[in-house]
N, C-alpha and C positions, 0 to 999 in steps of 0.2 A: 389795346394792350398788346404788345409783342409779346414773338416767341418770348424771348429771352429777359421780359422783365418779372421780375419775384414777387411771390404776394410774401409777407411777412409780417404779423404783430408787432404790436409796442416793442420795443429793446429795452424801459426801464420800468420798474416801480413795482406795486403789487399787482402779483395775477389776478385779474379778478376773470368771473366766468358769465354768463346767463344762459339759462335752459329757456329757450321757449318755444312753447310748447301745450296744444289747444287740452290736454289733459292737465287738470292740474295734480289728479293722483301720479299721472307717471312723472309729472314734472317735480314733484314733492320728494317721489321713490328715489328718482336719479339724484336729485341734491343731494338729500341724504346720504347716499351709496357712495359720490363720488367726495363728500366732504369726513365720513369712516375713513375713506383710504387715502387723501390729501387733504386732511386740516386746513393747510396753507393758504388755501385758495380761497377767495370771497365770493360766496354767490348767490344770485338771484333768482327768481323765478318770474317771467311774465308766460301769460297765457295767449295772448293775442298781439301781432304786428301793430295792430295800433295803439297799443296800451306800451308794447316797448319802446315804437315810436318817440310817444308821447314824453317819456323821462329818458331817455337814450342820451345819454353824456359822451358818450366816442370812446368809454373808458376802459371794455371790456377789452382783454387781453383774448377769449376766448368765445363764439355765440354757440348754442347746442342748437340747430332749428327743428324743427317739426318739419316734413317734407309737407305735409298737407296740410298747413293751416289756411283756410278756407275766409279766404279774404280780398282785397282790391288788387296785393300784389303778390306777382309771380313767384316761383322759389326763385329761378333766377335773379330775377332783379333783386330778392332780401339778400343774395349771395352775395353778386356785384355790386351794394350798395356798404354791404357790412365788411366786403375786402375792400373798398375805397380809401375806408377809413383804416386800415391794416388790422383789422381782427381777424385771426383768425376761427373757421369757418367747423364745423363739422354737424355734415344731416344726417339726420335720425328716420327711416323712413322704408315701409316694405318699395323695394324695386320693382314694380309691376312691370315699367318701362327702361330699358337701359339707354336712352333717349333721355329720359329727365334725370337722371343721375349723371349720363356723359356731358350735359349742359350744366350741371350746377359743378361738376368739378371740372370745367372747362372758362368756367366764372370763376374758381379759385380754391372753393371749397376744398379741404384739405383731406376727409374722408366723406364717404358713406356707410352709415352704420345699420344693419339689420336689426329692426325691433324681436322678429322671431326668437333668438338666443336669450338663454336667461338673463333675467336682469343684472346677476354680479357680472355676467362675461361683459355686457354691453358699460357698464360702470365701468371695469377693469380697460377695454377699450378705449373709455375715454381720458381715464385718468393714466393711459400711458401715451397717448397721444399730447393730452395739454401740459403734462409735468414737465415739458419743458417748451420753451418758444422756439417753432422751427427756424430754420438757420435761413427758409426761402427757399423754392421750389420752381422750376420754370413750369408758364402755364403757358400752353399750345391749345389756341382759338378751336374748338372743336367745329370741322365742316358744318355750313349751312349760310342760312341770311345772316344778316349781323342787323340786328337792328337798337335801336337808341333806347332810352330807357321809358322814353315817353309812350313810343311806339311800341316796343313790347308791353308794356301795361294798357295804352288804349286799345290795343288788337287783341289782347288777351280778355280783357275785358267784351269786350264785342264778342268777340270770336265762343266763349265760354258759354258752357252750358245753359247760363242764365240769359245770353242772345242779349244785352243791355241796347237798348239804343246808344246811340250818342248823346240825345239828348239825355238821357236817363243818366250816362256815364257822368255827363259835366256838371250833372247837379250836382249829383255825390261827391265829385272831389272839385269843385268850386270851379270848372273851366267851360269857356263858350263851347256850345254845340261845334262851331266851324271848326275852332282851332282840334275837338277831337275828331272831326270829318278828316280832316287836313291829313292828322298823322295818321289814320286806318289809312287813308290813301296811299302816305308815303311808305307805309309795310306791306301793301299791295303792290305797289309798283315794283319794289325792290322784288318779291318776288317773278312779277311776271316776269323782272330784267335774267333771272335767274330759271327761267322758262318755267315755273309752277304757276299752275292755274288756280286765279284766288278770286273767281268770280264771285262764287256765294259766301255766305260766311261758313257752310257745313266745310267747302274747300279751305276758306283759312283758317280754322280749326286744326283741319288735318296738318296741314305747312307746318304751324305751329306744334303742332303735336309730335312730328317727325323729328323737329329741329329742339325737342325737347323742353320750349318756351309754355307749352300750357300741359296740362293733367286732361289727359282723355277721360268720356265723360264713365266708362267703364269702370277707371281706377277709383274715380269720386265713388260709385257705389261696391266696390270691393269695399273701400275703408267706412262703407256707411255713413255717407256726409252727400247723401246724392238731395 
């Protein structure tokens, strides 16, 4: 993606929204909140990436994510995969790291919202940000690796707290052992070509965690999800 191309939502039809979001009381609160102050708007509630996944029609004018829901893929990648399709993006999430928030609005994400503030501020927040479809924004690649979407998920995976093998990784989302060897290697590489050293995986961890691509294993137990 260049400087200078736009993320931008839908241009027609109904706003529709989705909150997701591993609480479903917060996820429940914010609907509520944000459907009191904007009627207009349609929305849903999922709890989990792969429950959205699973019924995700491309159709949401607006997604609310959860910065840590605690699953196969990265926030970046839910970022960069939900501006693809031009939704636009806003994460919900304490900032422990200004690294994984520099990377998810460097993906496209249009804010970052502090859970800490009362619930009407973060409602009001939201519902002034979506009441209308931004006009497009230029997004500028935030420094580091740049890696592919495979690669940031197989490395992240590995690299992550739970240490997955490959072989472990490929069961789970249906792919051969080699081909997840394949792409750690090719996230390694790009590192080393980038002079960080990603010998072990505690080092590719860190890469990643620099470049904002995984959640240090610290933030997992701030948020109590360790």
């Amino acid at each position: 993606m260049s400087g200078q191309e736009l993320v931008t939502p839908p241009a027609s039809g109904t706003r529709r929204m989705v909150i997701l979001h591993s609480s479903p009381i917060v996820a429940e609160a914010l609907r509520h909140g944000v459907r009191a102050l904007d009627p207009a708007v349609a929305i849903d509630t999922k709890y989990s990436w792969t429950d959205f996944a699973r019924t995700w029609d491309f159709a949401a004018s607006w997604v609310i994510v959860d910065a840590y829901l605690d699953d196969h893929v990265p926030l970046a990648l839910k970022v960069r995969s939900l501006v693809r399709v031009r939704s636009g993006v806003i994460v919900l999430g304490t900032m422990y790291s200004p690294a994984l928030r520099d990377r998810a609005l460097a993906e496209g994400a249009v804010t970052w919202l502090e859970p800490a503030q009362p619930l009407p501020d973060i409602v009001t927040d939201i519902c002034a940000v979506t009441a209308v479809r931004p006009h497009g924004r230029p997004v500028t690649p935030r420094p580091g690796t740049a890696l592919t979407d495979r690669e940031l998920q197989l490395a992240g995976l590995h690299a992550s707290r739970r240490g997955l093998t490959p072989t472990a990784i490929g069961r789970s989302l249906g792919l051969a052992p080699s081909t997840v060897k394949a792409h750690i290697a090719a996230t390694r590489r790009k590192y080393r070509e980038n002079g960080i050293p990603v010998r072990s995986r505690e080092e590719l961890a860190a890469a990643l965690i620099a470049d904002g691509y995984l959640v240090a294993d610290d933030d997992w137990r701030r948020q109590a999800r360790w």
